[in-house]
N, C-alpha and C positions, 0 to 999 in steps of 0.2 A: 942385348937387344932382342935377342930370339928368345927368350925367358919373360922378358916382357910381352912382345906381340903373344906368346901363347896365351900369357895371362888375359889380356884383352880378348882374345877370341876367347878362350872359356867364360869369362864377365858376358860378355855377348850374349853366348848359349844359353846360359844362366838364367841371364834375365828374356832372355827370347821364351824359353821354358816355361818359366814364374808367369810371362804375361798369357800364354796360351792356354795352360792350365785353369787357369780363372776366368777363362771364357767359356757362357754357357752357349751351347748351340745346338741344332740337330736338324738332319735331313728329314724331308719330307716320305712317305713313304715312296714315290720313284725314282727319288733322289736326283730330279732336277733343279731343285731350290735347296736353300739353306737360310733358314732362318740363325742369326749369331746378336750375342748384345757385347758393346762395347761400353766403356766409362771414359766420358770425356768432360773434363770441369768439373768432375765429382757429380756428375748424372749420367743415368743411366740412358742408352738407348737401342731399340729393337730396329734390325734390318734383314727386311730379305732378299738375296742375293738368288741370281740364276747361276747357275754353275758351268752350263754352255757360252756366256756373254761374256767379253771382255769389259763391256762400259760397266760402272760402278752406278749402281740405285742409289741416287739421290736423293728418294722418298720414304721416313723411319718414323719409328715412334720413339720421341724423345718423353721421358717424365721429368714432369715439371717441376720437382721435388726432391732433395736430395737425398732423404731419408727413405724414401720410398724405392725399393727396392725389387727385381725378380728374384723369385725362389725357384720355378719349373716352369718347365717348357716343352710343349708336343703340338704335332698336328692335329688336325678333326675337320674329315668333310663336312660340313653342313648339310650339303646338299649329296646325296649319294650317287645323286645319277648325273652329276655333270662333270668336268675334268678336273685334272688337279689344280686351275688357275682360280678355280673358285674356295680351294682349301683353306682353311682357316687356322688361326693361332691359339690357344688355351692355354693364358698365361698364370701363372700364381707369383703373388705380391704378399711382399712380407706385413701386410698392413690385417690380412684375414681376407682379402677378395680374391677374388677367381676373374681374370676377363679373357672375351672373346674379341681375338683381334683379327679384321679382314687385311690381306696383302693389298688386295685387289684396288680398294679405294682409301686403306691407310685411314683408317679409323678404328674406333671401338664399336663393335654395333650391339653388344652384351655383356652385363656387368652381372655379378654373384658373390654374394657376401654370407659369411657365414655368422653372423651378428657378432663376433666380436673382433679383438686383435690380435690374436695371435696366428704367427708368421704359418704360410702354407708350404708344408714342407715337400710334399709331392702328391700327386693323383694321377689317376687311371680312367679310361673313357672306355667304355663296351658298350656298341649300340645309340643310347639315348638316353644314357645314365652315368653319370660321372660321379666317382666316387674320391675323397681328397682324405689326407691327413692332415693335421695341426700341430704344431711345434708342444699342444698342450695334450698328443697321445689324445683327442677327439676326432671321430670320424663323421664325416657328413657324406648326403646322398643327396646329387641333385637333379632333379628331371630336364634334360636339354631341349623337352619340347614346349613345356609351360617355364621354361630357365626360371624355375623355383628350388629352393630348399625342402626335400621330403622328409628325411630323417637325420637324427644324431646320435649320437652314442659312446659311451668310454664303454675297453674292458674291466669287467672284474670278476678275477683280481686283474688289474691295470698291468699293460705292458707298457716301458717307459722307452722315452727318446727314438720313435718311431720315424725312422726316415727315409723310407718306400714305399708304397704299393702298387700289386698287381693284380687284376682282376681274371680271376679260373672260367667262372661263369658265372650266373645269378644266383649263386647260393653259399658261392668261395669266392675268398681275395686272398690271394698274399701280401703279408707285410714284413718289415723286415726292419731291426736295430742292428746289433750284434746278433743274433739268429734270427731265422727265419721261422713265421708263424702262419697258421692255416687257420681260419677263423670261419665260421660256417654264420653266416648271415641271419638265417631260421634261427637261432636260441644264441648270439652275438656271444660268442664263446669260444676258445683255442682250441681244435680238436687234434691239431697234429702240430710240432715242431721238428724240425729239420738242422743240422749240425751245422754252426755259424764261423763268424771269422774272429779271430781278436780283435780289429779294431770296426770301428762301424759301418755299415754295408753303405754304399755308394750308386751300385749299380743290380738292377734286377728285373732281368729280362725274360720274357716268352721265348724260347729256342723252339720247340713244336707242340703237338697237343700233349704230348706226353713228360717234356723235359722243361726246365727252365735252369738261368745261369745267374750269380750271384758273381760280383767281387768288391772288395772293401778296398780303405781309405787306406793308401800309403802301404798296399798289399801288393804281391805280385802273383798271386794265385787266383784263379780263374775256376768255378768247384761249377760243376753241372749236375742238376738234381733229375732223381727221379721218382717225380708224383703218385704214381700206382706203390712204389714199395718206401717212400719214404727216406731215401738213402743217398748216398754222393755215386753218381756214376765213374764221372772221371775227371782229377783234378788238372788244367791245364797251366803248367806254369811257363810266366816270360821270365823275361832276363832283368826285368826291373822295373817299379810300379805301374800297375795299370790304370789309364787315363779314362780312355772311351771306347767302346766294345761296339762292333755291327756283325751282324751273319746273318746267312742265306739259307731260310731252313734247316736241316740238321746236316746239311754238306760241308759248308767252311763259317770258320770264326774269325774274324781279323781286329787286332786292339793294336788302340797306339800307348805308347809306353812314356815316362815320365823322363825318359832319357833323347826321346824324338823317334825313337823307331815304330816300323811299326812290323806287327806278326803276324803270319798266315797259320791256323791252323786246318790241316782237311783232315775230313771226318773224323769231326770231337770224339767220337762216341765209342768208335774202334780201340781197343789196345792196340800198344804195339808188340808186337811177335818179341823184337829182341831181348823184351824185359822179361819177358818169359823164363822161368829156371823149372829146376827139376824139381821131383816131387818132395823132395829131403824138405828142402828149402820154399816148401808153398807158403808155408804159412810167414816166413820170416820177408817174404817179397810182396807179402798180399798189398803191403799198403807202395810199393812201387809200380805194382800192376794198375792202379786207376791215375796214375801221373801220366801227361805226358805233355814232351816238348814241342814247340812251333817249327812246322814244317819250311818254313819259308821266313827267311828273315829282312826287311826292307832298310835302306836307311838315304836318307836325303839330304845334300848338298847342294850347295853354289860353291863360287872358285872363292868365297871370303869367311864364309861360317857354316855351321850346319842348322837345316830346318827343322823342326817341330811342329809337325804338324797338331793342330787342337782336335779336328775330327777326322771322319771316314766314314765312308759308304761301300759294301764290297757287294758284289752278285758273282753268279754262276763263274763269269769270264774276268769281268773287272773288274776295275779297284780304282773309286776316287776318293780323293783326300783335299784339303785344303788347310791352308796358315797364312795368318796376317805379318801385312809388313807394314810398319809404321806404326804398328799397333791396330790400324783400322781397316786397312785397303786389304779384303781377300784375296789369295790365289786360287784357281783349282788344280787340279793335273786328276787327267782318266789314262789307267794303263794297266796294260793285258796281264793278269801277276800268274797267269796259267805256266808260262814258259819263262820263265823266273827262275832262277838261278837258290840254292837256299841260303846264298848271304850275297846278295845283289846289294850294289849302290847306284843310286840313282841321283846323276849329274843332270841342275837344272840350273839353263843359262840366268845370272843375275838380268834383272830389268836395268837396261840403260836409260839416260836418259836424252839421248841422240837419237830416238828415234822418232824415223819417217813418219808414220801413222799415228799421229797425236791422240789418237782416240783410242788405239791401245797401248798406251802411256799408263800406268797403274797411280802414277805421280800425279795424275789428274789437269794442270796448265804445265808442269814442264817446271825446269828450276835455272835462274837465272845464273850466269856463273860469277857476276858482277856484282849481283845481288847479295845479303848478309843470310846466312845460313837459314832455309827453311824451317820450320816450326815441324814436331815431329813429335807423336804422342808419346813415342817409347821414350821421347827422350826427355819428356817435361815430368815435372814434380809436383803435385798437387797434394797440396792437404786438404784435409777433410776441414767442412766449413770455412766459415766466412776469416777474412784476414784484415783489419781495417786497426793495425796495431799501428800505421805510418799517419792514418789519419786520425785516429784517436791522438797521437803524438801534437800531429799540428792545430787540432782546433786546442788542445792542452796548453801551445805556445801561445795560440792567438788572446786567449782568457784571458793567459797573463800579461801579457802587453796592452789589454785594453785596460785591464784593474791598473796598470801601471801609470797609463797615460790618462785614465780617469779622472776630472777634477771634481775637488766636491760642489754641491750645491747650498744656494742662498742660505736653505736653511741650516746644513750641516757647518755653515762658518754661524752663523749666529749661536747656532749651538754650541759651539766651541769656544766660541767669546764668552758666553752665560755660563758654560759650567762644562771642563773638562771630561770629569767621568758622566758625563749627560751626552758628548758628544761620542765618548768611546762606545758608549751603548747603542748610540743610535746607527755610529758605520758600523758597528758590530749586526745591529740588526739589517740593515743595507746588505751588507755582502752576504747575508744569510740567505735570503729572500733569494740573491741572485745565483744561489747555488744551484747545478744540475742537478734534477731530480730522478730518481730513479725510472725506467721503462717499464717492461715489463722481463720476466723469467723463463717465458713459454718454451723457450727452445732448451734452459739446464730444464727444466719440470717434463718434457716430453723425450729427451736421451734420458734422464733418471727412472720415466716409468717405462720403458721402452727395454733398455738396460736391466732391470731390477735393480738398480743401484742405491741401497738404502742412503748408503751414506752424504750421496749426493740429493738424493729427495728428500734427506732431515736440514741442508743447509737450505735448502728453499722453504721448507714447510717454518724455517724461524724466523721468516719475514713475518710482521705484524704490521705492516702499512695495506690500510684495507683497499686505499684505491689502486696500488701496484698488484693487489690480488684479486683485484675483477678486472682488471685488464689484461693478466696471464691466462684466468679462465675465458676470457673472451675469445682469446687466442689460442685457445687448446683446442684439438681434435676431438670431436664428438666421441668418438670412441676406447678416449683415454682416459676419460670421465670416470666410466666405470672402472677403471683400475685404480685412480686415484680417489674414489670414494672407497674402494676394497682397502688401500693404504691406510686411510685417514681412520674406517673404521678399526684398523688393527692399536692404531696408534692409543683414539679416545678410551678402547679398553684396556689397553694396557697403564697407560698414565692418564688419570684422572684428573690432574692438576692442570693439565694442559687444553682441558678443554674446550676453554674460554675462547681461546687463540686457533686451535682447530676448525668450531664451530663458525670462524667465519669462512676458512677454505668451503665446508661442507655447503653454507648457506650459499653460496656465490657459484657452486657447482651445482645446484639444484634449480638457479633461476637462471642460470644462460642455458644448462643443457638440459631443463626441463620436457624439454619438446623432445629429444631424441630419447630421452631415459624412457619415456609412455612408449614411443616407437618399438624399444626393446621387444621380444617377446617376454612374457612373465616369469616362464620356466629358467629363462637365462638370468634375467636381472632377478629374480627373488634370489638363486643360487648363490651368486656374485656379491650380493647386496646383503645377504642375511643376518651377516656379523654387524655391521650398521645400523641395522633394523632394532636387532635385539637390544643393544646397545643405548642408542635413543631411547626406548620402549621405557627401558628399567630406568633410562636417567627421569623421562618423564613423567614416570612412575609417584617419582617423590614431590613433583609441583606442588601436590594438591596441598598433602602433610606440611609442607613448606610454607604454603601461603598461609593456608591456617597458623602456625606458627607465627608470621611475620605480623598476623593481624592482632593476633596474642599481645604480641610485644609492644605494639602499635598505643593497642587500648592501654595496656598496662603504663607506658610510656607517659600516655595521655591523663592516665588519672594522677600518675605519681604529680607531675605537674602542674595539675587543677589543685591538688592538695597544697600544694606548694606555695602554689600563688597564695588562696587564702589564709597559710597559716603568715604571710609576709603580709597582708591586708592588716591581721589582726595584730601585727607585730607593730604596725604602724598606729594602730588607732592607740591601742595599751601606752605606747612610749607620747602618743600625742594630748591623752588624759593626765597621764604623771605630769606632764609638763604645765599643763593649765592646774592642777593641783599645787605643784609648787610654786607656782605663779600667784595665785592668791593666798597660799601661805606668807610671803613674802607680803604682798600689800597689806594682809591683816596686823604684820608684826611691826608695821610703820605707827609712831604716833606723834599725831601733828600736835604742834603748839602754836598757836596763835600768835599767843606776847615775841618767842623766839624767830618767829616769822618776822612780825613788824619787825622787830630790831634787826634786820639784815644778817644773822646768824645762822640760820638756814639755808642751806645751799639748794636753789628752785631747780637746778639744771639749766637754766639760761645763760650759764657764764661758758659753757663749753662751746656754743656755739659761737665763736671769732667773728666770723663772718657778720654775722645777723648785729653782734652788737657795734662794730665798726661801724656797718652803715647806718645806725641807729643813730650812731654817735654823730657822722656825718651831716644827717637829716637836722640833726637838734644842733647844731652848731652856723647853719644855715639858717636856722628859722631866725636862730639868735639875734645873728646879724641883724637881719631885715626887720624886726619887731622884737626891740630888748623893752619897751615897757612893757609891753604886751607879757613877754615872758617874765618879766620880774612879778608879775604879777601872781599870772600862774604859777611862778616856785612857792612864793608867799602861802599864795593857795595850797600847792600841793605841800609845802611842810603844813600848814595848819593841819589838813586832811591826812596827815603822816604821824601826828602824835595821839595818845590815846586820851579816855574822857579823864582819868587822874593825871596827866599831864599838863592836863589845860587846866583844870583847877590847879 
């Protein structure tokens, strides 16, 4: 049992750790506010908190979007001559925008966009001039009084995966990846580098006119630089990764550590005597003479876990700090770290929930003890997007149960009566009709360009149903247009074969986001667009030669055909003369005989005909009846008129 409870309290710490870490926040410069963002339902939200007030701000900036995300976060007066309740927020959004958010009325009251998407990895404010980085190593310049875009720029040669800056003065900035860079603004060029960390810098701060402090990711070294010669003054090491750094002019440094503690260092700057050796040994100690360790070491409990604090604020006398319980609800604590002990622990009563004064209750109504276990951010499990796997399931059930109970119609039994495989065709084509038809893709097509995810942007791009692809594009973000035009053109040069099928992504991205694409500036979309440009250019290069070709064939086509016909005209007339030829060959080669006629020995062609002489026969058998002198007569007759003149003689 005691092997277990430990293990529960370190799971605890753990994750008390894990969630504080991944909270962005930062004091204002007098550090009576706090601005901190939480994730709650997989969005994000900004809150500023008083650090003197027990009641919890009520009032935050939730985004509405899940994908949309903070990158950085700092103060900026607006206004320089009024107090700090009018300070402002400057936030960066992994989408390419910069905004300014007011505490005061909980709004946005200025927006700033770098024209495109990619994520703002940090910036710096001097004056009325804010300068930013971009996840694509681009720097932009923007004027805070006309809130416009003045300049841009990459280096080159290009520093890559830049993820600070700081601003010297109007002539220098610092930046900083894995080393630090000096860039002179006048001729946009590195004129000094500074000795870096091995993994990539985190934090990079102003210490005085003269110094500044660096420390990196999953590092425990603290290096203070010095500007005029270029070099590490002195390195301050804690006892285990550094989180978040504040100090007070060049007097004290105070960080809180990835373990929950947190460190006092006084006067960075000093050596310490003890490390001091002898002259033998100067040069073999040179590099332990700029280390030094934390003079004061802090560490926070309750009687159930230990705390973690996520930030800190230190000045001349105190030291305030703060951590969430719940995952959302801050605490503060201000305390004197002057007469501080150098490994103090500080016992802080847990929040009951029996108390008197409900309004400083951090539980917010209080918790019922009857009631089923309160809802608790630390303790819920969220994934990322949408979950509708239980309702996909049941309308899946419901389908089938309706196709089941389904009966057919009038006609479909007539059909079935009439003709078997007529009817299989017809429910065949019946339950086609009523099959779900696809939506649209917008949300894999915007993680894939978002991502860089080729593999996932080739399963969508082999959709070829054109109405499912203007209704993705309808639903795409203006500003991802252009990267999926950058894709599309990579794709049509490279395979040729596929163009057919590309060209209607292209076509369908050009007339919904035609309006934002002219919006662009030129300098960016011509950049971005280039490869597409040329691309098209040379395909439709060959139209011309092409159609001419096709008319070629056209004509050529068309004569072979006219020839055709005629020579079948004359095929017919030729075979329709031989036949009238041999037609009167045949009458020529007939010859009549008179005598062989009269004598019934010639065959007239009147005996083939059955019909005609039956009723002939009919008719004269009739007549017979009814008038046999009459007819005995006329036979008389007609034999006399039947024999010839030597007959009759």
């Amino acid at each position: 049992m005691r092997w277990a409870s430990k293990l529960k309290n370190n799971d605890k710490e753990t994750k008390n750790c894990d969630i504080m870490s991944s909270t962005m926040s930062s004091y204002d410069p007098s550090g009576q506010y706090l601005a901190y963002v939480t994730t709650a339902l997989d969005k994000q939200r900004l809150t500023v908190q008083p650090t003197d007030s027990p009641l919890i701000n009520d009032t935050s900036l939730l985004l509405s979007d899940s994908n949309l995300q903070f990158t950085a976060l700092k103060w900026y007066n607006l206004n320089k001559d009024a107090d700090s309740l009018s300070m402002s927020l400057v936030l960066g959004l992994n989408n390419g925008e910069i905004w300014i958010y007011s505490p005061l009325s909980n709004e946005i009251v200025y927006k700033l966009s770098t024209t495109n998407s990619f994520q703002i990895n940090d910036f710096d404010i001097s004056g009325n001039t804010l300068w930013c980085i971009d996840s694509n190593d681009t720097f932009y310049q923007f004027d805070l009084l006309e809130w416009k875009l003045v300049s841009q720029f990459q280096l080159d040669p290009p520093a890559v995966q830049l993820q600070k800056i700081l601003i010297l003065d109007s002539d220098r900035i610092l930046v900083a990846s894995h080393q630090i860079f000096l860039i002179d603004l006048a001729n946009k060029e590195i004129v000094q580098t500074f000795p870096g960390h091995i993994s990539p810098i985190i934090i990079l701060q102003r210490l005085s006119q003269n110094y500044f402090i660096t420390a990196a990711q999953n590092d425990r070294f603290l290096n203070v630089y010095d500007l005029s010669t270029g070099t590490t003054k002195t390195v301050l090491v804690s006892q285990s990764n550094i989180q978040n750094v504040s100090s007070f002019n060049e007097e004290v440094i105070a960080i809180n550590t990835q373990e929950g503690n947190i460190e006092i260092f006084e006067d960075p700057l000093s050596i310490n005597s003890s490390l001091t050796s002898q002259t033998s040994k100067k040069r073999k100690n040179s590099h332990r003479k700029k280390s030094k360790q934390a003079s004061k070491k802090i560490t926070i409990k309750t009687q159930d876990i230990k705390i973690s604090p996520f930030n800190l604020f230190i000045k001349k006398s105190t030291l305030s700090f703060t951590w969430l319980q719940n995952a959302t609800v801050p605490h503060f604590k201000l305390i004197q770290w002057n007469d501080l002990t150098p490994d103090f622990e500080l016992l802080i009563a847990s929040t009951t929930i029996n108390n008197k004064n409900k309004s400083m209750d951090k539980t917010l109504h209080g918790l019922d003890k009857a009631a089923p276990k309160a809802y608790a951010e630390s303790n819920a499990h969220i994934s990322t997007g949408d979950n509708f796997k239980h309702v996909a399931d049941l309308i899946s059930n419901l389908e089938l149960q309706e196709n089941v109970n389904e009966e057919d119609s009038l006609a479909d039994k007539l059909s079935t009566l009439y003709s078997g495989s007529i009817a299989t065709s017809t429910s065949t084509t019946t339950k086609s009709k009523k099959a779900r038809t696809t939506g649209t893709v917008t949300v894999i097509l915007s993680q894939s360009l978002q991502s860089n995810d080729h593999s996932l942007l080739e399963t969508v791009l082999n959709n070829r149903d054109e109405r499912v692809i203007r209704d993705t594009i309808l639903k795409l973000r203006p500003h991802l247009a252009i990267i999926l035009l950058e894709r599309l053109a990579e794709r049509i040069a490279r395979q040729s074969t596929r163009q057919q099928s590309l060209n209607i992504w292209v076509k369908w991205c050009l007339v919904v986001h035609g309006a934002y694409l002219i919006s662009v500036p030129n300098l960016k979309l011509m950049s971005s667009l280039a490869s597409l440009h040329s691309t098209l250019k040379r395909r439709a290069d060959l139209l011309p030669r092409l159609m001419a070709l096709e008319t070629r064939l056209d004509s050529t086509l068309a004569l072979s055909n006219h020839f055709g016909e005629e020579q079948d005209e004359d095929e017919e007339q030729d075979d329709m003369v031989q036949q009238a030829t041999l037609d009167e060959e045949e009458e020529e080669d007939v010859e009549y005989n008179e005598e062989l006629d009269d004598a019934g020995l010639i065959d007239n062609g009147e005996d083939d005909d059955d019909e005609d002489d039956s009723s002939d026969y009919d008719d004269y058998s009739d007549d017979e009846k009814l008038a046999p002198s009459t007819k005995t007569s006329e036979v008389q007759g007609d034999d006399e008129e039947g024999y010839s003149d030597v007959e009759m003689v």
